[in-house]
Residue frames as qw, qx, qy, qz and C-alpha x, y, z in Angstrom:
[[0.241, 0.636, 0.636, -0.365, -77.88, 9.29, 118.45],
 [0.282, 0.069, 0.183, 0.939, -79.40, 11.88, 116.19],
 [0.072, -0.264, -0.338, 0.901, -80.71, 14.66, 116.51],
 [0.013, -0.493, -0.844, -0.209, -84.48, 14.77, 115.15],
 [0.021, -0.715, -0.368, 0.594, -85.87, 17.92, 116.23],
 [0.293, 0.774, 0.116, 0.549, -86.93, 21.00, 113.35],
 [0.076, -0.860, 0.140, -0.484, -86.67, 23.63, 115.93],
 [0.525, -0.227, -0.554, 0.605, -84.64, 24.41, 118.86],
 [0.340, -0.716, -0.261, -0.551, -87.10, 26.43, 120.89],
 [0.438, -0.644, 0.407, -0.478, -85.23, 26.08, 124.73],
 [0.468, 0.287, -0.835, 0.034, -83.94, 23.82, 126.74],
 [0.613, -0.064, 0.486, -0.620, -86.62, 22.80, 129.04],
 [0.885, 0.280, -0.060, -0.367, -87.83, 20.85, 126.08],
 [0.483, 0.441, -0.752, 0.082, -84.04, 19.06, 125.32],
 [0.961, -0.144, -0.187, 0.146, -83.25, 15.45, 126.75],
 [0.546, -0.728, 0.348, 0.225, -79.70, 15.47, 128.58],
 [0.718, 0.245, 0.591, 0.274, -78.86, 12.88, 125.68],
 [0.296, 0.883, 0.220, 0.290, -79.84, 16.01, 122.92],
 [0.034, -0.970, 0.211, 0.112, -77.67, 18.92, 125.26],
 [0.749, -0.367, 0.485, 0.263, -74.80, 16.27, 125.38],
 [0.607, 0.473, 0.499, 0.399, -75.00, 15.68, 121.38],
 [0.360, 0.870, 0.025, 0.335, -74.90, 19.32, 120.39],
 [0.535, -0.747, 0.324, 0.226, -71.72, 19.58, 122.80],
 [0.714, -0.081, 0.619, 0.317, -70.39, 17.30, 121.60],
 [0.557, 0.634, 0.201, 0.497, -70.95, 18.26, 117.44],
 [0.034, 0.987, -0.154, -0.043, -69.80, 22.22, 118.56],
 [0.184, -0.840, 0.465, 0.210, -66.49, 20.65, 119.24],
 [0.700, 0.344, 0.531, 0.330, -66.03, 19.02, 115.98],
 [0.515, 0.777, 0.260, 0.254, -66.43, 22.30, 114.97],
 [0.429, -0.815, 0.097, 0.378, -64.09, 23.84, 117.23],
 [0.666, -0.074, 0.479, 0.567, -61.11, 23.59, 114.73],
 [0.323, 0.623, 0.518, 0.490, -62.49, 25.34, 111.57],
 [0.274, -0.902, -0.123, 0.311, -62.26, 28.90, 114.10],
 [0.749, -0.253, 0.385, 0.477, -58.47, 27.77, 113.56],
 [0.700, 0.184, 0.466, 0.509, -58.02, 27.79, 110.05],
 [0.012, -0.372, 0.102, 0.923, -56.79, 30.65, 107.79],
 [0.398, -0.040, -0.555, -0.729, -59.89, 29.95, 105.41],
 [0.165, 0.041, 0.828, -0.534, -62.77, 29.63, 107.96],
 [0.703, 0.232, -0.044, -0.671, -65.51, 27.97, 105.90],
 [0.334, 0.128, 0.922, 0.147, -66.92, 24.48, 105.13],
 [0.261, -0.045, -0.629, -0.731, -69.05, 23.71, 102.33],
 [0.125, 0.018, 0.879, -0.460, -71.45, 22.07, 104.50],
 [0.300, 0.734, 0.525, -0.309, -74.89, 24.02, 104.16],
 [0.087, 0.260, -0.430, -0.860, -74.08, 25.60, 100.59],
 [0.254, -0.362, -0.689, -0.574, -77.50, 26.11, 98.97],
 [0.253, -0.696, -0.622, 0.254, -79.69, 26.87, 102.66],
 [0.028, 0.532, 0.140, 0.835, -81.05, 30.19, 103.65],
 [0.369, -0.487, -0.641, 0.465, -81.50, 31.29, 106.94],
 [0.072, -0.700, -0.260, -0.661, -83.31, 34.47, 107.68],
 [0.372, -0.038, -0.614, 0.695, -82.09, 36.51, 110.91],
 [0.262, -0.844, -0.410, -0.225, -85.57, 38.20, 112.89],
 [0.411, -0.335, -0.517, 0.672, -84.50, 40.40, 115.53],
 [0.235, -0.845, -0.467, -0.116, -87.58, 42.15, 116.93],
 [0.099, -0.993, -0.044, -0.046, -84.94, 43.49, 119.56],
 [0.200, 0.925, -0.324, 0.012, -81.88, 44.86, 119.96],
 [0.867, -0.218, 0.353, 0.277, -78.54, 42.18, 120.05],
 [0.167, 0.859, -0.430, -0.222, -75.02, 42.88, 119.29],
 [0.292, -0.437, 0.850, -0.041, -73.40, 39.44, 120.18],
 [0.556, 0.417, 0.669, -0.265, -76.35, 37.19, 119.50],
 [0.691, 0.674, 0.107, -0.237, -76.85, 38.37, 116.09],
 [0.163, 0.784, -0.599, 0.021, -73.17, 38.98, 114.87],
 [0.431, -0.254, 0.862, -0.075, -72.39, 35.50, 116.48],
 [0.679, 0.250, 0.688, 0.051, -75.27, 33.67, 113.99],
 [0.509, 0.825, -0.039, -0.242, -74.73, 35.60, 111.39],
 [0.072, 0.864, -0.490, -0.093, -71.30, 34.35, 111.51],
 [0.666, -0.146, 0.724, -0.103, -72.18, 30.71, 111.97],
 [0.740, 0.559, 0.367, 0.072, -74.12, 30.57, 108.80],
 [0.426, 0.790, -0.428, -0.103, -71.34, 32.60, 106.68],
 [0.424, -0.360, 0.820, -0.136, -69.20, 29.54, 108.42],
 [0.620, 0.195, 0.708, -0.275, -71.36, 27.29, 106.83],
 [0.063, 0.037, 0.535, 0.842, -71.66, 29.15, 103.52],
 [0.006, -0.609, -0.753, 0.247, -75.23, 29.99, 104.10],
 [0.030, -0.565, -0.290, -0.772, -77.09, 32.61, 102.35],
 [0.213, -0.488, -0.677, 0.509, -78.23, 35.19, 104.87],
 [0.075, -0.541, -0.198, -0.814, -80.71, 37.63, 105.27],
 [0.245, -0.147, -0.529, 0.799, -80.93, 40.16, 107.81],
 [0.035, -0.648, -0.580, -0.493, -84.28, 41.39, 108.72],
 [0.223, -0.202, -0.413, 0.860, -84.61, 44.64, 110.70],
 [0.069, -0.644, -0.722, 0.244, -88.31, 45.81, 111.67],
 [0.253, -0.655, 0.066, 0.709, -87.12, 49.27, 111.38],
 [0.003, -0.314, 0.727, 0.610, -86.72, 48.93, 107.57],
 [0.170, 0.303, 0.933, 0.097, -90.10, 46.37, 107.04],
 [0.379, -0.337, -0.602, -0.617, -93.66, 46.49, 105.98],
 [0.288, -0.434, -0.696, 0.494, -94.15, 45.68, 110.23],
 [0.135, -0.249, -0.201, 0.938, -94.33, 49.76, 110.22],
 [0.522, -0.056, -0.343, -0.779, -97.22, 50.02, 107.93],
 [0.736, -0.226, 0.027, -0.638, -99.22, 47.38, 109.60],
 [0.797, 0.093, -0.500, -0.326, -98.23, 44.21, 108.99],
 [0.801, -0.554, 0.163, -0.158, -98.45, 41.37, 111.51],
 [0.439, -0.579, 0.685, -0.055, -95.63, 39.30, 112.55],
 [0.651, 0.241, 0.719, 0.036, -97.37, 35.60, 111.08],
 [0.576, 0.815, 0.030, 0.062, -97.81, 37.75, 107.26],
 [0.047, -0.854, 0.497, 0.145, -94.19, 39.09, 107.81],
 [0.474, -0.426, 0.765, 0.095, -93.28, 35.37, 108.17],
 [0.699, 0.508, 0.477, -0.163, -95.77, 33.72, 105.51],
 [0.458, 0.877, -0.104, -0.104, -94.33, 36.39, 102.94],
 [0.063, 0.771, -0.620, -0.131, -90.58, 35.63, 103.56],
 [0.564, -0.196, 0.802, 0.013, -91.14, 32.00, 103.95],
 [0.812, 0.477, 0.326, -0.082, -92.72, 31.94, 100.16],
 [0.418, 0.860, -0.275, -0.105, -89.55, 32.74, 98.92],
 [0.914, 0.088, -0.371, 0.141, -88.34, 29.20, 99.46],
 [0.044, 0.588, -0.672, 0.448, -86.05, 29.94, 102.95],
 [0.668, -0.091, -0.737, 0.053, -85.17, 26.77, 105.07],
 [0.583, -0.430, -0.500, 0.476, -84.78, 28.28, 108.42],
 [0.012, 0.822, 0.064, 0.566, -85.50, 31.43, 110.54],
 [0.437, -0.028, -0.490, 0.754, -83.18, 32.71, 113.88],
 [0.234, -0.767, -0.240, -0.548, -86.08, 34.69, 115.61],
 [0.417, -0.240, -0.635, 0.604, -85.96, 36.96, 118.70],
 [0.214, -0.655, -0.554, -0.466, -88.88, 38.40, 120.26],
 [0.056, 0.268, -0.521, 0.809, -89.74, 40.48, 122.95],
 [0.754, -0.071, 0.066, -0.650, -92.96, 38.42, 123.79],
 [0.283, -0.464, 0.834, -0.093, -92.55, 35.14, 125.15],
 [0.682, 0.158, 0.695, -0.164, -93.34, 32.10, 123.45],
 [0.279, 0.725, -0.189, -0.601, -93.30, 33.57, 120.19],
 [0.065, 0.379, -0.909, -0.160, -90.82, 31.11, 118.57],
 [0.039, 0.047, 0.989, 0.136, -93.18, 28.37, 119.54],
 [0.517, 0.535, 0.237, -0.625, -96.33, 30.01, 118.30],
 [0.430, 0.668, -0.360, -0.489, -94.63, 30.18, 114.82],
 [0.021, 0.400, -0.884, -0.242, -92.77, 26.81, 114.78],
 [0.396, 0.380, 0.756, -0.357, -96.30, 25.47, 114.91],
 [0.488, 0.672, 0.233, -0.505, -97.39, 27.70, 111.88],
 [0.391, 0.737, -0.491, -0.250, -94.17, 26.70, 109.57],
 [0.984, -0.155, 0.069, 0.048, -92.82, 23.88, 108.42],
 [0.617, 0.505, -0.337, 0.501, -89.18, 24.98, 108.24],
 [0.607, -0.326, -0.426, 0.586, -86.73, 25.22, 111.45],
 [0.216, -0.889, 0.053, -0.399, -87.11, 28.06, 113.99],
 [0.460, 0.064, -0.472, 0.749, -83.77, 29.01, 116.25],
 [0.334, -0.907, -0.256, -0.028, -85.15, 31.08, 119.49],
 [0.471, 0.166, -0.263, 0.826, -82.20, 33.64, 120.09],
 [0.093, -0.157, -0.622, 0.762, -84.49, 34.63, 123.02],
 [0.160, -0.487, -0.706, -0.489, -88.34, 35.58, 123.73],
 [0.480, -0.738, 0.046, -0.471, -88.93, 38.18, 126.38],
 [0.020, -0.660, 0.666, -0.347, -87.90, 37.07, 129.49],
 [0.978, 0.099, 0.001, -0.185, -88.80, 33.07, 128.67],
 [0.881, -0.287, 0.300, 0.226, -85.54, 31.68, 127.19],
 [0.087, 0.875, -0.355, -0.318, -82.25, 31.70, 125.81],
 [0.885, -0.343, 0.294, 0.112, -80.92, 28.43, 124.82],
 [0.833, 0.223, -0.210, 0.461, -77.86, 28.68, 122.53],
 [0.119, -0.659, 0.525, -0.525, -76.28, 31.45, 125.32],
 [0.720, -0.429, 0.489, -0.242, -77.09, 28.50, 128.03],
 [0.914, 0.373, -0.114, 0.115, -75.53, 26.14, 125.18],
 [0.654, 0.585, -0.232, 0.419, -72.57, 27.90, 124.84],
 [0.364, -0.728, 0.198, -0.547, -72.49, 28.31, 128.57],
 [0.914, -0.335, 0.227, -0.007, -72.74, 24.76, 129.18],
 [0.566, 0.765, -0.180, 0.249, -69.48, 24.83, 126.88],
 [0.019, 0.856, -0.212, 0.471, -67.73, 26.86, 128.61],
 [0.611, -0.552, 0.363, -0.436, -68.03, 25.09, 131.31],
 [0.895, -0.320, 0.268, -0.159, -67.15, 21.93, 130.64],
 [0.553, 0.649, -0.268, 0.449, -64.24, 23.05, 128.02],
 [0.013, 0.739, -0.334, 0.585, -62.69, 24.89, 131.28],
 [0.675, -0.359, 0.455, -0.458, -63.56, 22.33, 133.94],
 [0.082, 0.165, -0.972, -0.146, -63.45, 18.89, 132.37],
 [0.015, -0.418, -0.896, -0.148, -67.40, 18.07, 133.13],
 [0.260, -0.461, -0.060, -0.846, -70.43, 19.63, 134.67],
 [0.699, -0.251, -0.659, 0.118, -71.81, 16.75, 136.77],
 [0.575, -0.599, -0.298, 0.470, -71.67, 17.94, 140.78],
 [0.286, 0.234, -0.066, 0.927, -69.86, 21.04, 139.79],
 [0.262, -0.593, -0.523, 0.554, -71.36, 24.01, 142.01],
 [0.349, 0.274, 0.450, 0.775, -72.55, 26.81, 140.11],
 [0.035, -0.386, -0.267, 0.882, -73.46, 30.84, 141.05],
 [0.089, 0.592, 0.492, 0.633, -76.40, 32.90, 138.95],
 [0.327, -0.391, -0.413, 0.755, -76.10, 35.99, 140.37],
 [0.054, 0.037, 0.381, 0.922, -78.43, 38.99, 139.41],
 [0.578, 0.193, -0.039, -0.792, -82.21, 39.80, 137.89],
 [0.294, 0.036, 0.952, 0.071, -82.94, 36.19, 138.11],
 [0.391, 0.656, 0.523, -0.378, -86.88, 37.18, 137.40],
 [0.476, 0.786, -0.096, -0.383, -86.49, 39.05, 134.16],
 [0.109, 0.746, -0.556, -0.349, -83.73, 36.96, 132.73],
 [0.953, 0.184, -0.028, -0.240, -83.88, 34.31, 130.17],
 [0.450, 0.537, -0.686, 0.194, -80.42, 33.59, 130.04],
 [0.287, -0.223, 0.714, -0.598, -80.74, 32.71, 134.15],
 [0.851, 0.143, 0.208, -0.461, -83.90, 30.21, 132.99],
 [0.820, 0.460, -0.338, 0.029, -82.01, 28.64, 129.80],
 [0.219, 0.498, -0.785, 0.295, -78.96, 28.07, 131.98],
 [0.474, -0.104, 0.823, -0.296, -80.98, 26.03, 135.31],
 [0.879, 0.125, 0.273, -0.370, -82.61, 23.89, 133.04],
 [0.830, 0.395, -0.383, 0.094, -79.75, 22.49, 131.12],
 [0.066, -0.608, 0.573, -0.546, -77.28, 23.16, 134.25],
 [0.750, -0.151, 0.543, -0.346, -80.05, 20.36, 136.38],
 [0.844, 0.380, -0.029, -0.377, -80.34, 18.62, 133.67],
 [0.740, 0.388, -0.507, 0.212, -76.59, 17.77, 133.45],
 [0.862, -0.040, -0.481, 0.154, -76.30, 17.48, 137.14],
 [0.416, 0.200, -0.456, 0.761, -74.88, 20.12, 138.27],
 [0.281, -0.603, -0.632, 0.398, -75.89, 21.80, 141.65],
 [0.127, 0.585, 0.203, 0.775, -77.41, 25.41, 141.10],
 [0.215, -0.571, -0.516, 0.601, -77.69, 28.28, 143.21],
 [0.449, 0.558, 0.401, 0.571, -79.12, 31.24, 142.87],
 [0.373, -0.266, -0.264, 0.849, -78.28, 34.77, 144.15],
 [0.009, -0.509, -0.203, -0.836, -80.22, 38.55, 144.03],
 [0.276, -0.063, 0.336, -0.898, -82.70, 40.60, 146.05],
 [0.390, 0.316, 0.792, -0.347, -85.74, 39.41, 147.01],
 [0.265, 0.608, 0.183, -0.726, -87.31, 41.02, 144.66],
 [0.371, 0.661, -0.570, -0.318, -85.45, 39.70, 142.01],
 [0.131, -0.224, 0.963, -0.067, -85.29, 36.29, 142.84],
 [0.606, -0.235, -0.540, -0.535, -89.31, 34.57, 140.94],
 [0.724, -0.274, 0.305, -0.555, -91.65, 33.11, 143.81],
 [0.914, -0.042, 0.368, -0.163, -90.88, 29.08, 144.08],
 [0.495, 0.705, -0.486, -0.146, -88.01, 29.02, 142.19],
 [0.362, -0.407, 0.827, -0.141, -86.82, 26.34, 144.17],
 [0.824, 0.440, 0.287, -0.214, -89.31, 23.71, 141.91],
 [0.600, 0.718, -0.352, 0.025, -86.19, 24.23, 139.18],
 [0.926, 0.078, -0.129, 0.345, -83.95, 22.26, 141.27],
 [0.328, 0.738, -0.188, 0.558, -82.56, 25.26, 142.21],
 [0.593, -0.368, -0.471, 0.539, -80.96, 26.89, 145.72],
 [0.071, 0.857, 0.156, 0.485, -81.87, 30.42, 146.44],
 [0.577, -0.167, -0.328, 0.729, -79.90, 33.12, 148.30],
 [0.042, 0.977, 0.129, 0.167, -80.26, 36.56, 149.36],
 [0.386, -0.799, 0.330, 0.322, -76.75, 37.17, 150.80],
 [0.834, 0.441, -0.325, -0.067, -73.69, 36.61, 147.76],
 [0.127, -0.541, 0.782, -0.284, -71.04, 36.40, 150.69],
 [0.658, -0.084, 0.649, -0.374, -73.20, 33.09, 151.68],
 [0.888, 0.363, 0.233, -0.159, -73.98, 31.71, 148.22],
 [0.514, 0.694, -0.503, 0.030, -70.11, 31.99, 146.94],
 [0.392, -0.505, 0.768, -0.024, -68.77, 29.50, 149.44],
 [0.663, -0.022, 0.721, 0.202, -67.13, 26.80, 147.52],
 [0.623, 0.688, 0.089, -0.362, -68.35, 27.59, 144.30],
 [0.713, 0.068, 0.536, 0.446, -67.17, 26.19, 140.98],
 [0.410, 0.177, 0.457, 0.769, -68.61, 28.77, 138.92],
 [0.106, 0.587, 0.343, -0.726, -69.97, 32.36, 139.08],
 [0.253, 0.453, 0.692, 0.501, -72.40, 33.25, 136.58],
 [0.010, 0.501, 0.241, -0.831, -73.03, 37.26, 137.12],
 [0.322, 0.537, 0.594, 0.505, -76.10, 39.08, 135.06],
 [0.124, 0.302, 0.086, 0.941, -77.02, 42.26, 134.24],
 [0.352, 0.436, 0.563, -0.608, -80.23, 44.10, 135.54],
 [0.138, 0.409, 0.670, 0.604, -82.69, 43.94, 132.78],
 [0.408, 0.426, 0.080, -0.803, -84.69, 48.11, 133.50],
 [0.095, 0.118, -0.657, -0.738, -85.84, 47.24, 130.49],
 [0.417, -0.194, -0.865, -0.202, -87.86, 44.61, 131.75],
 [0.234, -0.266, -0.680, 0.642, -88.52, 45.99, 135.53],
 [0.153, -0.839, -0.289, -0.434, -91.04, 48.07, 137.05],
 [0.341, 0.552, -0.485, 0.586, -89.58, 50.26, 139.44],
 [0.435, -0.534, 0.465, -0.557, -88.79, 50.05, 143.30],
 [0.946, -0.029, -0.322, 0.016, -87.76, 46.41, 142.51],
 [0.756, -0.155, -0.302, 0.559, -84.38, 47.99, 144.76],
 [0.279, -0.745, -0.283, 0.537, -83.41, 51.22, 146.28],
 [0.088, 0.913, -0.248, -0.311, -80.82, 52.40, 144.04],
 [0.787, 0.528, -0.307, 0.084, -78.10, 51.00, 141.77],
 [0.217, 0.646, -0.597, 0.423, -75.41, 51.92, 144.21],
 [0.703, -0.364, 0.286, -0.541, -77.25, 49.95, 146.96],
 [0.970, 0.131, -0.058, -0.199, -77.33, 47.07, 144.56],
 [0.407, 0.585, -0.616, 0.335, -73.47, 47.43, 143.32],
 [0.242, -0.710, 0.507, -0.425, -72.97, 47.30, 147.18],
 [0.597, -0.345, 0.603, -0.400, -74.44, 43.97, 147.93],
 [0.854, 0.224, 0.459, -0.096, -74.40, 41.99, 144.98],
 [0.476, 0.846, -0.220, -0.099, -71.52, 43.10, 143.30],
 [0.968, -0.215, 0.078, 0.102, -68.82, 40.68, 142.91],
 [0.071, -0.853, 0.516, 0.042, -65.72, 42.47, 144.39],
 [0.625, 0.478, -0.577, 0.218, -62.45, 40.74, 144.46],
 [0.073, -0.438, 0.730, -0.520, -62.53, 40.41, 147.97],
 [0.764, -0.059, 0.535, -0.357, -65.72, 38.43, 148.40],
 [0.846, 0.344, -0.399, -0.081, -64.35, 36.15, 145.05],
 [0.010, 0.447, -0.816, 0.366, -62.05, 35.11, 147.71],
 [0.673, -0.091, 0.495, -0.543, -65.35, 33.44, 149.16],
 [0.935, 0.231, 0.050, -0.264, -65.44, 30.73, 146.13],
 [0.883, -0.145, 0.199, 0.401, -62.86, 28.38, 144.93],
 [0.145, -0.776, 0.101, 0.605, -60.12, 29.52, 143.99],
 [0.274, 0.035, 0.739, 0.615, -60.26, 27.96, 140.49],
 [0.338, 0.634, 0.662, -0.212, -63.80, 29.30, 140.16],
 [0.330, 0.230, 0.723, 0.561, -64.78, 30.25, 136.85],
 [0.155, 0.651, 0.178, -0.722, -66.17, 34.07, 136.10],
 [0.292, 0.056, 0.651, 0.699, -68.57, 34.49, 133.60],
 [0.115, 0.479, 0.434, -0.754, -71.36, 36.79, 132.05],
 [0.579, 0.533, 0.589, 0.184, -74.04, 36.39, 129.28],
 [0.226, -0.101, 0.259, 0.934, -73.09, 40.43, 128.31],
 [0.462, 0.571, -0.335, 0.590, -73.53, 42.90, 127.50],
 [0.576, -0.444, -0.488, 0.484, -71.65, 43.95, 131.19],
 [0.100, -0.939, -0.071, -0.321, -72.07, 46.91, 132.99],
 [0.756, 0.047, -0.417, 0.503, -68.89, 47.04, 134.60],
 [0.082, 0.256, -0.319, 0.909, -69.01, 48.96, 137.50],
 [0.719, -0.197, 0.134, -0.653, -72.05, 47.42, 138.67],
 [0.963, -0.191, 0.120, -0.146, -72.49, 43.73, 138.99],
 [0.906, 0.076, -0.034, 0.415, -68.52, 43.63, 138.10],
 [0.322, -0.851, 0.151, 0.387, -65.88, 45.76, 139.35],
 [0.409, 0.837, -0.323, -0.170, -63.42, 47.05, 136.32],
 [0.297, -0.584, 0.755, 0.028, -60.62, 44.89, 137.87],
 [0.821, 0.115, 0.514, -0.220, -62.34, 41.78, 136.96],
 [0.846, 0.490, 0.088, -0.189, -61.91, 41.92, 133.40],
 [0.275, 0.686, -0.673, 0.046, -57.66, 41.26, 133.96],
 [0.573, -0.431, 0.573, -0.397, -58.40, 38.48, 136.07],
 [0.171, 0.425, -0.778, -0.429, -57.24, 35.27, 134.92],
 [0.322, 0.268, 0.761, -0.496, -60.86, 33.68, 136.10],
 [0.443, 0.496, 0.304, -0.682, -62.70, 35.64, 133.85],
 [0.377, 0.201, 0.856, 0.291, -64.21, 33.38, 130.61],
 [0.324, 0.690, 0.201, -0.615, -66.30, 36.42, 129.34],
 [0.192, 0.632, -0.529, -0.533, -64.47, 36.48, 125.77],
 [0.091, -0.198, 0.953, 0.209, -64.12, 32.76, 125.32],
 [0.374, 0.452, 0.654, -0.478, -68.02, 32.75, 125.98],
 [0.426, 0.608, -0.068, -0.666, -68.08, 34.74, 122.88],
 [0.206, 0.253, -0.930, -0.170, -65.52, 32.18, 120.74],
 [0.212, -0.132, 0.870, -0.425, -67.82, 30.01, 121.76],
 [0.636, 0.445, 0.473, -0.418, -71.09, 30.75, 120.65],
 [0.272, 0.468, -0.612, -0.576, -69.81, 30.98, 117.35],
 [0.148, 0.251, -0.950, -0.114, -69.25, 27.08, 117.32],
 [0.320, 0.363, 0.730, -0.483, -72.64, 26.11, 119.49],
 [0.477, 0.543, 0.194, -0.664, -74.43, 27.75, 117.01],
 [0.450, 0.395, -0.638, -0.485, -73.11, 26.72, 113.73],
 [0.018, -0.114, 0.968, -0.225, -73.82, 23.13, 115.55],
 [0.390, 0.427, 0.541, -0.610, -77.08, 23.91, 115.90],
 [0.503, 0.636, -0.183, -0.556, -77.69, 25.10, 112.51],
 [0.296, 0.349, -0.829, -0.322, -75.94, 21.78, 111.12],
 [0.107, 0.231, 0.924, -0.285, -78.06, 19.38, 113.36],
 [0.433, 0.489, 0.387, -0.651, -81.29, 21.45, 111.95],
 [0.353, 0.777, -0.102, -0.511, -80.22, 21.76, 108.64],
 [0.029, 0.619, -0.771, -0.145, -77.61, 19.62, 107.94],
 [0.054, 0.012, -0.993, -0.109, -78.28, 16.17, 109.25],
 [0.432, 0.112, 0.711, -0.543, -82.65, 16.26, 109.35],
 [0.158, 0.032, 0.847, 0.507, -84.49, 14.62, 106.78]]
């Protein structure tokens, strides 16, 4: 197949066919990590322009490193540093950098939908690297990755999201490509945390994690997003730790090959206990290795092969 789309804007919108295909290219690219001169000529001559509205260590640093992969000109834009501060809107911010002939912009917003306001107002590709607490899809890319690098498919596999289900796009971008290939989701937090009717996503909700880790294939722990809460969504932190932290004694409760992983950044000592990160379960790191490759995929299927 190929891959016809300007923008990748989430994966609600992707075909199974489409999540399959950019698997698949990432590990074509998987090699080039490898090599003691880690560049292709590929996209020499494109220009991608990085937005971030807010704050991202991994996420940026991860596409910024796709497109230097690529040989891609980049330019880092940082709000902090702009014309935004004197007035200017978001759509002028974009108008003004897009007359200077750039092919593609990596935006992340803290207002959902954002991305697909703009990809409507431009004709060059728009990457969402997240939009409030809407979507994430190359973390749930490089998730589905992970997963099926470490496992051999995704199909039936049995899979944990444990956490601030309600405020977190990463926990959205992951059940819709996750159903989409098949596999059986559950999901885990406080009531409180857990959206109204989430079941509609194909999903399985829990409130206990001793009950939602039996069997499991793969635990997907997230952070709390405060950022995003209003308060007296839970008592206390230590409350939470208590019941939805995923000791080492209740990982006994899932398989025993089961597969620990976490979109970052982690608070360790809270939804993971310190031990975790020797544990020869935990895929946190490789997640990173990972996006590298998902992304530059992305950026070659946008850039690379659309006419």
């Amino acid at each position: 197949m190929d891959f016809k789309r300007k923008d990748l804007l989430g994966l609600e919108d992707l075909t199974r066919d489409e999540i399959f295909f950019i698997l698949d290219t990432a590990k074509s690219f998987e090699g080039i990590l490898n090599r003691r001169i880690k560049k292709v000529p590929i996209l020499r001559g494109k220009t991608v322009v990085n937005l971030f509205f807010e704050a991202s260590t991994r996420t940026r640093m991860s596409f910024e490193l796709a497109e230097k992969r690529l040989n891609i000109d980049v330019l880092n834009f940082s709000p902090s540093n702009s014309s935004v501060l004197k007035g200017e809107s978001l759509r002028d911010t974009i108008k003004n950098i897009l007359a200077m002939r750039v092919d593609c912009f990596v935006l992340r917003h803290s207002t959902p939908g954002t991305p697909h306001f703009l990809a409507k107002e431009i004709p060059v590709s728009i990457i969402n690297a997240g939009d409030g607490a809407h979507e994430h899809p190359t973390q749930a890319l490089l998730d589905l990755y992970t997963i099926r690098e470490a496992k051999g498919k995704i199909e039936d596999l049995r899979v944990l999201i444990v956490g601030d289900i309600a405020h977190s796009r990463v926990a959205r971008s992951n059940i819709w490509g996750l159903t989409k290939l098949r596999a059986k989701v559950r999901v885990c937090g406080p009531p409180t945390l857990i959206p109204p009717m989430i079941e509609q996503m194909g999903v399985k909700s829990y409130f206990s994690l001793e009950e939602a880790l039996q069997g499991v294939d793969v635990i997907m722990m997230l952070r709390l997003q405060r950022e995003r809460q209003t308060k007296g969504l839970f008592p206390s932190i230590n409350e939470y730790r208590d019941f939805f932290s995923l000791s080492e004694e209740k990982l006994k409760l899932a398989k025993e090959d089961a597969l620990i992983m976490h979109p970052g950044p982690v608070n360790w000592g809270v939804e993971l206990p310190f031990k975790i990160r020797e544990n020869r379960r935990n895929v946190i790191l490789g997640q990173v290795t990972n996006g590298i490759i998902i992304r530059m995929a992305i950026l070659y299927l946008l850039l690379g092969r659309r006419r």
